[in-house]
PyMOL Python script that loads the backbone (N, CA, C, O; Angstrom):
from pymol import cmd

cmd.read_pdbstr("""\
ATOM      1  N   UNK A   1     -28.204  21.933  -4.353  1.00  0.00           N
ATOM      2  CA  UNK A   1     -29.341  22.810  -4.221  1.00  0.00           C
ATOM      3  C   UNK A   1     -29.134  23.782  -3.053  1.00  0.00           C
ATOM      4  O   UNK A   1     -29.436  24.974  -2.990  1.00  0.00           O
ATOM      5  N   UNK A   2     -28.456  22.870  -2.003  1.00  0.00           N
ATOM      6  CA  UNK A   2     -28.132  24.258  -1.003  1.00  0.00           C
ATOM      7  C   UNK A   2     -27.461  25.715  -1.432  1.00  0.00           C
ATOM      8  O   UNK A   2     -27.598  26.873  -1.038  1.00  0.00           O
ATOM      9  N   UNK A   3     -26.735  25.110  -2.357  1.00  0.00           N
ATOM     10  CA  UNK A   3     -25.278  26.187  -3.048  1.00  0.00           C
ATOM     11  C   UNK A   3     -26.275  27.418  -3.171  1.00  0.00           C
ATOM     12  O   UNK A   3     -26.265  28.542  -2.669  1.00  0.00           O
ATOM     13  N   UNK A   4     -27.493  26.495  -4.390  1.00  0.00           N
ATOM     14  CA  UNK A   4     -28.729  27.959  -5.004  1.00  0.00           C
ATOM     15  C   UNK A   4     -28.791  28.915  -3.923  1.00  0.00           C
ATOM     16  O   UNK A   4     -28.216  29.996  -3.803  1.00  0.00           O
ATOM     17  N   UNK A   5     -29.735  28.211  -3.024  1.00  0.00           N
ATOM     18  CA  UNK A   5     -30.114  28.572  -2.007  1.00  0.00           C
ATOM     19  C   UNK A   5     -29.482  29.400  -1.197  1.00  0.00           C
ATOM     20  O   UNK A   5     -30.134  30.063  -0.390  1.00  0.00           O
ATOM     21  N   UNK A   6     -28.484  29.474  -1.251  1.00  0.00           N
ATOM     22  CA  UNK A   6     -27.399  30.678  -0.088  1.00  0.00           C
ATOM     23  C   UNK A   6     -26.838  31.505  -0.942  1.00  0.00           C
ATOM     24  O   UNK A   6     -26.810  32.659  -0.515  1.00  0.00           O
ATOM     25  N   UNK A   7     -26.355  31.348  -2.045  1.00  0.00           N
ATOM     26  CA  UNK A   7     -26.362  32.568  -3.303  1.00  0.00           C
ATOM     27  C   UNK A   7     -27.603  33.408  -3.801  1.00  0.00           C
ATOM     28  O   UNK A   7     -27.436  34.626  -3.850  1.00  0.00           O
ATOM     29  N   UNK A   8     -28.967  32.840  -4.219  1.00  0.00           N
ATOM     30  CA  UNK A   8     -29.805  33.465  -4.528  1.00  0.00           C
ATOM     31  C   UNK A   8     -29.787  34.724  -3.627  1.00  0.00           C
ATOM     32  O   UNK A   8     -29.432  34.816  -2.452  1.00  0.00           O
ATOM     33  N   UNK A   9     -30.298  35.752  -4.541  1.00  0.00           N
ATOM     34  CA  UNK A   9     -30.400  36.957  -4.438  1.00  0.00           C
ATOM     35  C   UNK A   9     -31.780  37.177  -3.063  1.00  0.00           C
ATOM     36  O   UNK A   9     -32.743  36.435  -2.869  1.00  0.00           O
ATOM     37  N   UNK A  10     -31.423  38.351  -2.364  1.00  0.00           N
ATOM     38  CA  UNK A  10     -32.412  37.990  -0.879  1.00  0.00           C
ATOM     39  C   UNK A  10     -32.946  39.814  -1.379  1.00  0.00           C
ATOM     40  O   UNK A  10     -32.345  40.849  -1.666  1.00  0.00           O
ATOM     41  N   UNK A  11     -34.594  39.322  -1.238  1.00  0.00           N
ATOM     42  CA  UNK A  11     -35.083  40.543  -1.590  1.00  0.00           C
ATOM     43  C   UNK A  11     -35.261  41.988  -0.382  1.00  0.00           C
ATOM     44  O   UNK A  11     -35.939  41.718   0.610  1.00  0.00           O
ATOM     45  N   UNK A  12     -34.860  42.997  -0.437  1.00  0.00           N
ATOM     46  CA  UNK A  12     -34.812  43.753   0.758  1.00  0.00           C
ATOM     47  C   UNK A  12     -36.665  44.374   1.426  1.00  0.00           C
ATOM     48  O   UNK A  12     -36.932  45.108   2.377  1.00  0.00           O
ATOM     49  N   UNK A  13     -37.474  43.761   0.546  1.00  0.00           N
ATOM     50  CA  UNK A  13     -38.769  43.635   1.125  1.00  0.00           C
ATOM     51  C   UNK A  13     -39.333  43.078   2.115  1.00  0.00           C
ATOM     52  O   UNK A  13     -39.714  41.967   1.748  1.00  0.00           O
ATOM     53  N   UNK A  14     -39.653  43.317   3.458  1.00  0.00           N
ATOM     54  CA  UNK A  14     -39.764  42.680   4.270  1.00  0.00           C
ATOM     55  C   UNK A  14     -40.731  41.447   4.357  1.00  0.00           C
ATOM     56  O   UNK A  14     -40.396  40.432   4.968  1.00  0.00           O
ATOM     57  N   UNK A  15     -41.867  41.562   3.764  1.00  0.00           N
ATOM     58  CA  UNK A  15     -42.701  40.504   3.127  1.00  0.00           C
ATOM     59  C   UNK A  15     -42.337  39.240   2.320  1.00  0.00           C
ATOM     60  O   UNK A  15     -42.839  38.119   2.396  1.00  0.00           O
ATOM     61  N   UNK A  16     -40.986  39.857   1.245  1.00  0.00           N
ATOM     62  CA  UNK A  16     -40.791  38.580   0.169  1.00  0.00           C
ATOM     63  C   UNK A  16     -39.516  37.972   0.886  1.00  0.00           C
ATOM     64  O   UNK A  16     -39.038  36.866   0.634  1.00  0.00           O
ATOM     65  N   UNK A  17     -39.024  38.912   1.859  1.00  0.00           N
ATOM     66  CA  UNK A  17     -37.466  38.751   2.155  1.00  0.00           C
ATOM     67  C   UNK A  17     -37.064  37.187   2.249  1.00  0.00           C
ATOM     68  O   UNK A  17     -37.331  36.451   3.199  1.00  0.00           O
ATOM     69  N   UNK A  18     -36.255  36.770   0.883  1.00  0.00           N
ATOM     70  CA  UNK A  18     -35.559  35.022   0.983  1.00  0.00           C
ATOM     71  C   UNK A  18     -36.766  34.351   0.309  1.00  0.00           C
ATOM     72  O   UNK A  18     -36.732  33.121   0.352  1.00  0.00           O
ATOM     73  N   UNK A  19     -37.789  34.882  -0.282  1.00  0.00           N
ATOM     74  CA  UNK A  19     -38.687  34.145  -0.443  1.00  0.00           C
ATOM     75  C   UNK A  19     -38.373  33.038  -2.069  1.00  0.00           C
ATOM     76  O   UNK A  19     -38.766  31.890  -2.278  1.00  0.00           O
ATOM     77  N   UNK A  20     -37.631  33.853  -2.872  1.00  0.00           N
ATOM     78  CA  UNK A  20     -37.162  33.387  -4.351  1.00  0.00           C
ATOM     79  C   UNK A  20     -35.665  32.314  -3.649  1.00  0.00           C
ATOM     80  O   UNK A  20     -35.535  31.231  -4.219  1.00  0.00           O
ATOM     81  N   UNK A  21     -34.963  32.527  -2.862  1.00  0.00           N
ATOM     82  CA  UNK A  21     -34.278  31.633  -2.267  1.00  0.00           C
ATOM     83  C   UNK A  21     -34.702  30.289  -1.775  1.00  0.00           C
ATOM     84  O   UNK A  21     -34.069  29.244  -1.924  1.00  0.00           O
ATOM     85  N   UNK A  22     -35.602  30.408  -1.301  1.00  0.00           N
ATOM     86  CA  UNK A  22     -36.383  29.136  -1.005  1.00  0.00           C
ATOM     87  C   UNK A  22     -36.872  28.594  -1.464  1.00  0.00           C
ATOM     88  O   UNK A  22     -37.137  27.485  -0.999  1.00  0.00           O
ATOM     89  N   UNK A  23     -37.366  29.014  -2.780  1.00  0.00           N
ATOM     90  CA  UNK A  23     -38.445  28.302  -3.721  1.00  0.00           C
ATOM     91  C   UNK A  23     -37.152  27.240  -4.594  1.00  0.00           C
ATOM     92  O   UNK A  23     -37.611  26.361  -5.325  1.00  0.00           O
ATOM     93  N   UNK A  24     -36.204  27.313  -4.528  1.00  0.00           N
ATOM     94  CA  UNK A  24     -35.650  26.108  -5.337  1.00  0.00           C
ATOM     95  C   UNK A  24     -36.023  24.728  -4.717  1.00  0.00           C
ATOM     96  O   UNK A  24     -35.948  24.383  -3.538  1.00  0.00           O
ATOM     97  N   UNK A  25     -36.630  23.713  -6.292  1.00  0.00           N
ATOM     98  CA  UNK A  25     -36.823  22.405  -5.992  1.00  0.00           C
ATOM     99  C   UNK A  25     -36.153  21.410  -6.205  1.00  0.00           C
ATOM    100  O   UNK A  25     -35.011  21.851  -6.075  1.00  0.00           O
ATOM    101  N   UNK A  26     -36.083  20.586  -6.393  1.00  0.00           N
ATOM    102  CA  UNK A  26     -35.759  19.712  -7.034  1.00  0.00           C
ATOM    103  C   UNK A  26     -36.548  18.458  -7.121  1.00  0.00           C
ATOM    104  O   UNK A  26     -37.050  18.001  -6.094  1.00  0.00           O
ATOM    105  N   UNK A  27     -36.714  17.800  -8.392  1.00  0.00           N
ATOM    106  CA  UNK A  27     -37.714  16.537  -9.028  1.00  0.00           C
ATOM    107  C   UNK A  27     -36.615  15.128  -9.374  1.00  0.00           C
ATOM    108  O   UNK A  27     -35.402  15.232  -9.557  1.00  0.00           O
ATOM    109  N   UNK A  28     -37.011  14.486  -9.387  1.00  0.00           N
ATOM    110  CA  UNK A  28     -36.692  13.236  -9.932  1.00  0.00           C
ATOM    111  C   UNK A  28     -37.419  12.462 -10.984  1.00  0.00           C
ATOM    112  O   UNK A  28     -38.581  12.169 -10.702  1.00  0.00           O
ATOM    113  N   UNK A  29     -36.923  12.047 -12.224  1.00  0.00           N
ATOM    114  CA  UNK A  29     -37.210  11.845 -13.578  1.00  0.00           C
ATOM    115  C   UNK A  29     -36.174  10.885 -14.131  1.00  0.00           C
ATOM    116  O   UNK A  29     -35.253  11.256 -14.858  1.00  0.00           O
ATOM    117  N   UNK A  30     -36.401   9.437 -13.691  1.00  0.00           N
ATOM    118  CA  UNK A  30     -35.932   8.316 -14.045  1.00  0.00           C
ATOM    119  C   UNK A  30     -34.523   8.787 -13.444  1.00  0.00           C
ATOM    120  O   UNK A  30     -34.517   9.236 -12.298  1.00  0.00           O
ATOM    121  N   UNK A  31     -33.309   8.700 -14.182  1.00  0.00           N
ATOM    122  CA  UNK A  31     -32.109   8.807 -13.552  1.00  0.00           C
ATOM    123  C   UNK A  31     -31.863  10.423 -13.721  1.00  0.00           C
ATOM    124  O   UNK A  31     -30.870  11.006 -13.285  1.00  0.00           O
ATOM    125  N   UNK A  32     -32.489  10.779 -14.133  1.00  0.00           N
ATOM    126  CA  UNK A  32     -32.434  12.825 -14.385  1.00  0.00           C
ATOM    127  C   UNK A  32     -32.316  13.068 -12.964  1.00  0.00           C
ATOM    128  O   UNK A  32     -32.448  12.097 -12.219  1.00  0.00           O
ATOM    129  N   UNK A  33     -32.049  14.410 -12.382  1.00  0.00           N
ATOM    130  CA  UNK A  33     -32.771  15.366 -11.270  1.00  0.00           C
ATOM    131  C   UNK A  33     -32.836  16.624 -11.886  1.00  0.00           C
ATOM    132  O   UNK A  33     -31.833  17.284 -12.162  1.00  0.00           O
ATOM    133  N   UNK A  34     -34.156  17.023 -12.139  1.00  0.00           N
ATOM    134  CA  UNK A  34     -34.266  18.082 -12.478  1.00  0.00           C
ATOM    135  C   UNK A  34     -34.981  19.575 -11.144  1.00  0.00           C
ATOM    136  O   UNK A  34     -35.982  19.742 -10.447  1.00  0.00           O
ATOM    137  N   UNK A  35     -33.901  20.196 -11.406  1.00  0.00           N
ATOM    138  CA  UNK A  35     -33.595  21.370 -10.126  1.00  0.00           C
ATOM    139  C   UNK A  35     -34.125  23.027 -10.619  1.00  0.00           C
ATOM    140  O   UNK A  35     -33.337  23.704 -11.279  1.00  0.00           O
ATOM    141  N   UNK A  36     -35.404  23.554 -10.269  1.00  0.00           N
ATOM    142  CA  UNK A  36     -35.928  24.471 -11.008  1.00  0.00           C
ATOM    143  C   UNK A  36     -36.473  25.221  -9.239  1.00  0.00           C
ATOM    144  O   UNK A  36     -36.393  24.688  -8.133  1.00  0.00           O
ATOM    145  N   UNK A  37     -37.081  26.808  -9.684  1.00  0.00           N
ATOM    146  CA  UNK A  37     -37.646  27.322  -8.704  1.00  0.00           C
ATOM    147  C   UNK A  37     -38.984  27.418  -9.432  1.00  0.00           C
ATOM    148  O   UNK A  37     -39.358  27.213 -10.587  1.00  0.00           O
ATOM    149  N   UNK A  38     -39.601  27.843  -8.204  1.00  0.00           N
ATOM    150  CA  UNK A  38     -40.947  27.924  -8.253  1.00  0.00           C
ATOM    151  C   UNK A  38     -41.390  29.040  -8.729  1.00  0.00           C
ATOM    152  O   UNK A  38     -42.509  29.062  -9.241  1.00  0.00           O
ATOM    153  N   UNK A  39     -40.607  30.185  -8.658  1.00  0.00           N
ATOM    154  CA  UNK A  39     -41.002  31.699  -9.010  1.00  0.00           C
ATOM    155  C   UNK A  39     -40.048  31.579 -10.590  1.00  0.00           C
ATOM    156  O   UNK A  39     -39.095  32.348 -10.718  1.00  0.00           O
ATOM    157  N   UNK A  40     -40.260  30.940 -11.324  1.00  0.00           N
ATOM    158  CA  UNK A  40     -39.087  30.636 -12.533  1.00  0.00           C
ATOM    159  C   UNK A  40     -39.298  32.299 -13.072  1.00  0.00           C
ATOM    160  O   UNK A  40     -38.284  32.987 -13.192  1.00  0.00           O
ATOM    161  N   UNK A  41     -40.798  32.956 -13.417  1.00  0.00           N
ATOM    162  CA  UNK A  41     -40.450  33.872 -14.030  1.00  0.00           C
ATOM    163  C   UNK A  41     -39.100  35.031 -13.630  1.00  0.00           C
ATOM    164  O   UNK A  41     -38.620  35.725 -14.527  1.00  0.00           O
ATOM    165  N   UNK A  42     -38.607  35.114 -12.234  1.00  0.00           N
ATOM    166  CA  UNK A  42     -37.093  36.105 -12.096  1.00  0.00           C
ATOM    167  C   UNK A  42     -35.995  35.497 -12.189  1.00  0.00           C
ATOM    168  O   UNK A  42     -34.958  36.154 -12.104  1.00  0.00           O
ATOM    169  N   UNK A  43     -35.948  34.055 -12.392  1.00  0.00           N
ATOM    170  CA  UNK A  43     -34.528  33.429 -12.491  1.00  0.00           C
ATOM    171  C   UNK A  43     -34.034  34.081 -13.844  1.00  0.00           C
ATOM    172  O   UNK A  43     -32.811  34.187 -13.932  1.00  0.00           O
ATOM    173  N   UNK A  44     -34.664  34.465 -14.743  1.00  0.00           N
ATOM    174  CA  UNK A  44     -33.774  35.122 -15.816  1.00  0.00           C
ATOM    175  C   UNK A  44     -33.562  36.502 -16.005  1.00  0.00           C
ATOM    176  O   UNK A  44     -32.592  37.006 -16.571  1.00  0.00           O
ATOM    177  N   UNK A  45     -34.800  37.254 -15.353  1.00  0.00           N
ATOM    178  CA  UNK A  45     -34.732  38.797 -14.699  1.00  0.00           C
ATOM    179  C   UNK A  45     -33.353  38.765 -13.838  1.00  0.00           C
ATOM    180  O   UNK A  45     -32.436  39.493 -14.217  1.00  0.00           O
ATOM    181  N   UNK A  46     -33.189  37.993 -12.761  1.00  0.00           N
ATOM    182  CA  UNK A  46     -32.273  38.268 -11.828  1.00  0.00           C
ATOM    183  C   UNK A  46     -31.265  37.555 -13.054  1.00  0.00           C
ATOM    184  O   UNK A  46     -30.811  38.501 -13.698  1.00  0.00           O
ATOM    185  N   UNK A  47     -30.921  36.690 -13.426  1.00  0.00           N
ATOM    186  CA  UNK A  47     -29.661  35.888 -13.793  1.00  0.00           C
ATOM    187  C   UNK A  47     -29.159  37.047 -14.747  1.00  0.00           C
ATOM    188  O   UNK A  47     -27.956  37.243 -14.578  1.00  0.00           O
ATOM    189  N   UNK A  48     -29.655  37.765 -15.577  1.00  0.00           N
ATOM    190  CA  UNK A  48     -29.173  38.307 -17.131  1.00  0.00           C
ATOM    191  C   UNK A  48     -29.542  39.724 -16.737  1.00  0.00           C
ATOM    192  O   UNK A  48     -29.308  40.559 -17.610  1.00  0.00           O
ATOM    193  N   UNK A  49     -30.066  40.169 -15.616  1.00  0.00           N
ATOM    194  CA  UNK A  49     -30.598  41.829 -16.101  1.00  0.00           C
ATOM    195  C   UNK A  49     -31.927  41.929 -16.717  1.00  0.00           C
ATOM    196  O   UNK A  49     -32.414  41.029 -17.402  1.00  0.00           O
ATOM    197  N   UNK A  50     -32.608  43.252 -16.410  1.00  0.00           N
ATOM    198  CA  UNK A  50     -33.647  43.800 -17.360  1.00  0.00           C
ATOM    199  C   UNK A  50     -33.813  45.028 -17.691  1.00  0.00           C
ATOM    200  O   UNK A  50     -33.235  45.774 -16.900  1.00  0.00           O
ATOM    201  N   UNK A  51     -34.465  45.674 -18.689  1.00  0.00           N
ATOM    202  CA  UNK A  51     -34.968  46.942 -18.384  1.00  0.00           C
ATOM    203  C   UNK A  51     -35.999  47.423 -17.709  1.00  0.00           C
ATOM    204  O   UNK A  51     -37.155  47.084 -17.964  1.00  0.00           O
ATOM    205  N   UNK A  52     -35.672  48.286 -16.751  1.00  0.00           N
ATOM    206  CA  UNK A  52     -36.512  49.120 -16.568  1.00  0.00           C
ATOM    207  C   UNK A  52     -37.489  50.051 -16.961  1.00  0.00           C
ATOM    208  O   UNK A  52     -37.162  50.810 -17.873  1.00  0.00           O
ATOM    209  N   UNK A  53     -38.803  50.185 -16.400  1.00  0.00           N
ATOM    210  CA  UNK A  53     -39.530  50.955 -16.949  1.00  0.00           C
ATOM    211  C   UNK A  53     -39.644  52.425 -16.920  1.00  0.00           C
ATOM    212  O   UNK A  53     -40.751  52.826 -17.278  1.00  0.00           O
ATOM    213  N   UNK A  54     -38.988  53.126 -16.666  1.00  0.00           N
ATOM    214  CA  UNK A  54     -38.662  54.501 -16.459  1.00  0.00           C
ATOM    215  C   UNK A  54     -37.743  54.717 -17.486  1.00  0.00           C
ATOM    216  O   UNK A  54     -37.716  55.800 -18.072  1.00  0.00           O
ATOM    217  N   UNK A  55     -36.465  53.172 -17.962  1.00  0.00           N
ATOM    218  CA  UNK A  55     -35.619  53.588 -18.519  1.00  0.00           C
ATOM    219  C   UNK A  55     -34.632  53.068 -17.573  1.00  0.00           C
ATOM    220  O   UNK A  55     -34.791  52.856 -16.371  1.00  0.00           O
ATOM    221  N   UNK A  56     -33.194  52.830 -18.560  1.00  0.00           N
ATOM    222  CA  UNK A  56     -32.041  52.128 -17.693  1.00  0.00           C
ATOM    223  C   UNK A  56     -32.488  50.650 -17.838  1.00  0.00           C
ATOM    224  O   UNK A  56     -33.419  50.066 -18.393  1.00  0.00           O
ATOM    225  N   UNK A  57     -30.969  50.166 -16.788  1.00  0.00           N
ATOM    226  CA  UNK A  57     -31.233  48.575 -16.282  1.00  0.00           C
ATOM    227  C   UNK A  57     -31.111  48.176 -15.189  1.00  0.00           C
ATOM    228  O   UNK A  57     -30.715  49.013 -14.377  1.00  0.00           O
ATOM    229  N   UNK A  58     -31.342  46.986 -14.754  1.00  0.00           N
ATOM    230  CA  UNK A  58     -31.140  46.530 -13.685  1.00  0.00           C
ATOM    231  C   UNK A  58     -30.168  45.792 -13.906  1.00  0.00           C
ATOM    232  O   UNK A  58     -30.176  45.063 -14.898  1.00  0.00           O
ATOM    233  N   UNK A  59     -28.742  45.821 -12.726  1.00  0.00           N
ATOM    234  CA  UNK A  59     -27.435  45.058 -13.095  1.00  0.00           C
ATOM    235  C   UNK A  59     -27.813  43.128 -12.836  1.00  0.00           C
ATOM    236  O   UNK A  59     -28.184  42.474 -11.861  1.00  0.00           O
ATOM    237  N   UNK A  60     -27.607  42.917 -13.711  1.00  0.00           N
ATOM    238  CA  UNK A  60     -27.929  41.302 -13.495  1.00  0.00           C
ATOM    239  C   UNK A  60     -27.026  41.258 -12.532  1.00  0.00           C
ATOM    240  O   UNK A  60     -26.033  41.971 -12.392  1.00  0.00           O
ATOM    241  N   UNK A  61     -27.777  39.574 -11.256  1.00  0.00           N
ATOM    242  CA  UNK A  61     -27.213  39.209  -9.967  1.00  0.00           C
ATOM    243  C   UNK A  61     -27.079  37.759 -10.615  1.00  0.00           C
ATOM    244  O   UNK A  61     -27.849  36.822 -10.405  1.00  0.00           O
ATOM    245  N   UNK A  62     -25.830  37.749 -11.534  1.00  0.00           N
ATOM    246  CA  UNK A  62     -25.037  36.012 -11.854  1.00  0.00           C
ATOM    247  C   UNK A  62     -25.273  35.182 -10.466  1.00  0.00           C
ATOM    248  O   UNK A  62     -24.461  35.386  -9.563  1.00  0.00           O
ATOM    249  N   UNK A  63     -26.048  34.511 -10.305  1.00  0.00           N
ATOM    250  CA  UNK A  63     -25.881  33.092  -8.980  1.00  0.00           C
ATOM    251  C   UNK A  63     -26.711  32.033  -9.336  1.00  0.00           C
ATOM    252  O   UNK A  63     -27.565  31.591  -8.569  1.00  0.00           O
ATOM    253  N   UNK A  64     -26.402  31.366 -11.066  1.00  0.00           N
ATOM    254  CA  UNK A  64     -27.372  29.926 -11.500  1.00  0.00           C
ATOM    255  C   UNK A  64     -25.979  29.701 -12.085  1.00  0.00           C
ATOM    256  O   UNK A  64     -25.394  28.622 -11.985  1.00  0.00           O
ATOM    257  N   UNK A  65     -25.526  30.671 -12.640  1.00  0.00           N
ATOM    258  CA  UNK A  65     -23.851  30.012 -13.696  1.00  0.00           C
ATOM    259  C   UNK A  65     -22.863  29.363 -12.683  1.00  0.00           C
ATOM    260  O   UNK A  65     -22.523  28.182 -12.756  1.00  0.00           O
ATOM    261  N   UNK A  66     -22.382  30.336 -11.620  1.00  0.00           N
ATOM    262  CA  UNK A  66     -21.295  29.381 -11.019  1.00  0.00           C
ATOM    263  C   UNK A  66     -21.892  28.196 -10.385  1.00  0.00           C
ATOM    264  O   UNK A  66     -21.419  27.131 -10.780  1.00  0.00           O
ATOM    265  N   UNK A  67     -22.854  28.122  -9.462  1.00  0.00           N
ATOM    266  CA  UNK A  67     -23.581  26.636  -9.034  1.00  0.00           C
ATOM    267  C   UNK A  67     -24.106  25.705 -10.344  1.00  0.00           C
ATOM    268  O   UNK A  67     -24.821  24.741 -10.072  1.00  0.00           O
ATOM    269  N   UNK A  68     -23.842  25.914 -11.455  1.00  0.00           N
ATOM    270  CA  UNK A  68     -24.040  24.802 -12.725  1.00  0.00           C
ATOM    271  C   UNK A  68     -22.490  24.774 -13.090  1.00  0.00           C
ATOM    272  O   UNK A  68     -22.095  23.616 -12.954  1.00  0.00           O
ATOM    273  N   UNK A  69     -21.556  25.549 -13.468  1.00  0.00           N
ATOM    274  CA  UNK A  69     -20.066  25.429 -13.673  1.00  0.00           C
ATOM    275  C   UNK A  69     -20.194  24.114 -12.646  1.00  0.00           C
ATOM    276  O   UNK A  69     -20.405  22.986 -13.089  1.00  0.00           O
ATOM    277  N   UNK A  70     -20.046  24.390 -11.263  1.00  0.00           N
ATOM    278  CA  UNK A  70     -19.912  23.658  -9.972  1.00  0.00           C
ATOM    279  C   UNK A  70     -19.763  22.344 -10.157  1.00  0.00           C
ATOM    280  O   UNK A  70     -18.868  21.504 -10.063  1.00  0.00           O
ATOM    281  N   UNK A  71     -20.978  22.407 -10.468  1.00  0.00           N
ATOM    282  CA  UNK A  71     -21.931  20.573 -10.422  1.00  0.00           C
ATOM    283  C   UNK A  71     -21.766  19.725 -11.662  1.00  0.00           C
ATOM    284  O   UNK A  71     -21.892  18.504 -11.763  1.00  0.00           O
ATOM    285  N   UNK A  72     -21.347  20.945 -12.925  1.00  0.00           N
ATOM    286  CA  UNK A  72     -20.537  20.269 -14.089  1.00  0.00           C
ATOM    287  C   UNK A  72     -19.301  19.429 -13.883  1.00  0.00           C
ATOM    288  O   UNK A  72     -18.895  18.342 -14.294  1.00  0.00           O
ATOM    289  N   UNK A  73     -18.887  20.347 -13.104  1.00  0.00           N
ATOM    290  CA  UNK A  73     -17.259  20.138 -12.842  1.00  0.00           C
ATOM    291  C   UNK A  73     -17.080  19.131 -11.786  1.00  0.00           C
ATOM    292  O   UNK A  73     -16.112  18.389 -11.954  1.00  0.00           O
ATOM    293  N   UNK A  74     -18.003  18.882 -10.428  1.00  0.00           N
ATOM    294  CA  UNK A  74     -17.854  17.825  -9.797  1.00  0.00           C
ATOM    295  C   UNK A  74     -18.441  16.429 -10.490  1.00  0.00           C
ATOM    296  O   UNK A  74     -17.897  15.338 -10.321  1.00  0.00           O
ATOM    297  N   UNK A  75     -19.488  16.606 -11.198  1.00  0.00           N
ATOM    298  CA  UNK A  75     -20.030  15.744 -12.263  1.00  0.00           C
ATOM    299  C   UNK A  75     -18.862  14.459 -13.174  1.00  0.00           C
ATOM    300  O   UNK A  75     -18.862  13.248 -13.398  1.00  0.00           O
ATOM    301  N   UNK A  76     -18.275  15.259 -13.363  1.00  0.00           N
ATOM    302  CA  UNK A  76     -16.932  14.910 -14.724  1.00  0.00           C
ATOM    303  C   UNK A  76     -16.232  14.148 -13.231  1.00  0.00           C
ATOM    304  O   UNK A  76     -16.240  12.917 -13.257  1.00  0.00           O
ATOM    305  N   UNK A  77     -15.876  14.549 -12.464  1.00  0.00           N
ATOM    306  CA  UNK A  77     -14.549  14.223 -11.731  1.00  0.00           C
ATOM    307  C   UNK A  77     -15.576  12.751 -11.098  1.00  0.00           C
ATOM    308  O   UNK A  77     -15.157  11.641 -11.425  1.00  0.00           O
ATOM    309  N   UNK A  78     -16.244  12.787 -10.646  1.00  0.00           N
ATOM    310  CA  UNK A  78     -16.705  11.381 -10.123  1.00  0.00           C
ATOM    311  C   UNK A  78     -17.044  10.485 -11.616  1.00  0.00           C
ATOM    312  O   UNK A  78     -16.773   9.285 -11.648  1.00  0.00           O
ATOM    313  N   UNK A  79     -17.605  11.121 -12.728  1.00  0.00           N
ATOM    314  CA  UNK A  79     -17.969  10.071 -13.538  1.00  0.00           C
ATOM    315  C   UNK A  79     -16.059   9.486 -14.085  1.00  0.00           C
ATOM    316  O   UNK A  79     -15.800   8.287 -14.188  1.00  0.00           O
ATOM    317  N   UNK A  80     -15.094  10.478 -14.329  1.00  0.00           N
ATOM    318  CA  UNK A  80     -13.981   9.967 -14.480  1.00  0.00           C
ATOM    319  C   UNK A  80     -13.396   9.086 -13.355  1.00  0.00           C
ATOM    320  O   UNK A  80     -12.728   8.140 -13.772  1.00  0.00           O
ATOM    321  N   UNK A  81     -13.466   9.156 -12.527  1.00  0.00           N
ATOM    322  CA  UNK A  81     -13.188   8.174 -11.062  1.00  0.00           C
ATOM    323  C   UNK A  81     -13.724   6.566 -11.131  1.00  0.00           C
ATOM    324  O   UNK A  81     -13.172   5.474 -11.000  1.00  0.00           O
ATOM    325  N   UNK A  82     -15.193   7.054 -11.427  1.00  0.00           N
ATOM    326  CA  UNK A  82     -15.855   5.055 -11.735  1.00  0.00           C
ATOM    327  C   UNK A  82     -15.545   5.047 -12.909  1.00  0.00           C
ATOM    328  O   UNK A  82     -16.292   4.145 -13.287  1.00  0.00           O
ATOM    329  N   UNK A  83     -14.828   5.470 -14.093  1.00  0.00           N
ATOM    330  CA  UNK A  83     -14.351   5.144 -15.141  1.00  0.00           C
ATOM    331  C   UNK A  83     -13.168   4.073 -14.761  1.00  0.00           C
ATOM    332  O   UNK A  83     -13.096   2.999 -15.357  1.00  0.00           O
ATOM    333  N   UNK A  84     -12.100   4.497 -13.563  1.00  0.00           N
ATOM    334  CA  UNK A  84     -11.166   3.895 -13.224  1.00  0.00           C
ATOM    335  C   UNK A  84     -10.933   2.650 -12.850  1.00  0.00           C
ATOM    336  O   UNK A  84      -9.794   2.302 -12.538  1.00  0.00           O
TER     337      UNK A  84
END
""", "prot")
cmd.dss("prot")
cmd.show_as("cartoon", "prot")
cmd.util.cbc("prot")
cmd.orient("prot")
């Protein structure tokens, strides 16, 4: 969750500035952890892009894919390890 947290996109508003950075949580749900923000509606604005209302887009800011690649990939390597 730290990873989110220092990648998420930092807004240049002085009011919101880091504010979507911080909002990542994380829950616990039997053996689950489920890891979501609080402002969910821009995690897919920021992750994928949008249009604009004038027209044009906004360039999507990728920083949920490589911190899930990440945690996939350290995931596998410890569950293959207590396999051993």
């Amino acid at each position: 969750m730290a990873e989110l947290k220092a990648t998420s996109p930092k807004s240049k508003n002085k009011r919101r500035s880091g504010q979507y950075a911080k909002s990542w949580t994380k829950k616990k749900r039997g053996k689950m952890i489920i890891i979501h923000n609080k402002e969910y509606q821009l995690t897919h604005l920021l992750e994928k892009g949008h249009a604009k209302r004038g027209g044009g887009r906004v360039e999507a800011k990728v920083h949920i894919l490589p911190v899930e690649l990440n945690l996939k990939e350290s995931a596998e390597r410890i569950f293959k390890s207590k396999l051993k």
